[in-house]
N, C-alpha and C positions, 0 to 999 in steps of 0.2 A: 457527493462528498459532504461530509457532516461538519462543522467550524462549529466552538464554541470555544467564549474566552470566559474567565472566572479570574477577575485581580491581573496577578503577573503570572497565573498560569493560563492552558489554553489546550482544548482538545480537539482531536483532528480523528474522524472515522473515514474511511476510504472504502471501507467495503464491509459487507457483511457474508456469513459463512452459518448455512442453515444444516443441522446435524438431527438425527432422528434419538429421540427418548424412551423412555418407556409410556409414557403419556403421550408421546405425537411428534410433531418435530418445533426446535425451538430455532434462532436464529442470535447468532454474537457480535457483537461488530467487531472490527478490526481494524487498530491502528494506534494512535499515540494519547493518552488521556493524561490530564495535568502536566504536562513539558512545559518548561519554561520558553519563553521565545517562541510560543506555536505560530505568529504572523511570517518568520521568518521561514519557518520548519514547510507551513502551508506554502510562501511565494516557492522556497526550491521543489517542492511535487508540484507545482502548478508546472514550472519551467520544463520539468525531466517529462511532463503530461506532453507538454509544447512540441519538444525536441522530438520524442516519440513519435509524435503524430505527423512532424514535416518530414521523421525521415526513418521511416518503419524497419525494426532490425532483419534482415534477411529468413528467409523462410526455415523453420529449423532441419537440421543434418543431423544424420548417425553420427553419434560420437566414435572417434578413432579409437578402434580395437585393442592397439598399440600399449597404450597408457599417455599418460600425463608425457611432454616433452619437455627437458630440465633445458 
């Protein structure tokens, strides 16, 4: 994860996403650049990282064929 603050804004990369060109392959990052409040935006992905990791969402399943249940 990438942090960087500028004033009262603040940029946060969490991943990057490498795609092919015509020249080769390049790479973008991904995630929130100049947000106001990035300290607070980074503590809540820090936490959802946390929560994640003590309690891993279940293995994925076939979605119901059905549709959507109102």
């Amino acid at each position: 994860m990438f942090f960087t603050e500028d004033g009262d804004r603040a940029t946060i990369h969490f991943a990057k996403r490498q795609r092919r060109t015509r020249r080769g392959i390049t790479s973008d990052d991904i995630g929130f650049e100049r947000i106001a409040e990035g300290r607070a935006v980074l503590s809540l992905i820090r936490q959802v990282q946390a929560r994640m990791k003590a309690a891993p969402l279940p293995p994925h399943t076939e979605p119901d064929d059905r549709g959507p249940r109102l």
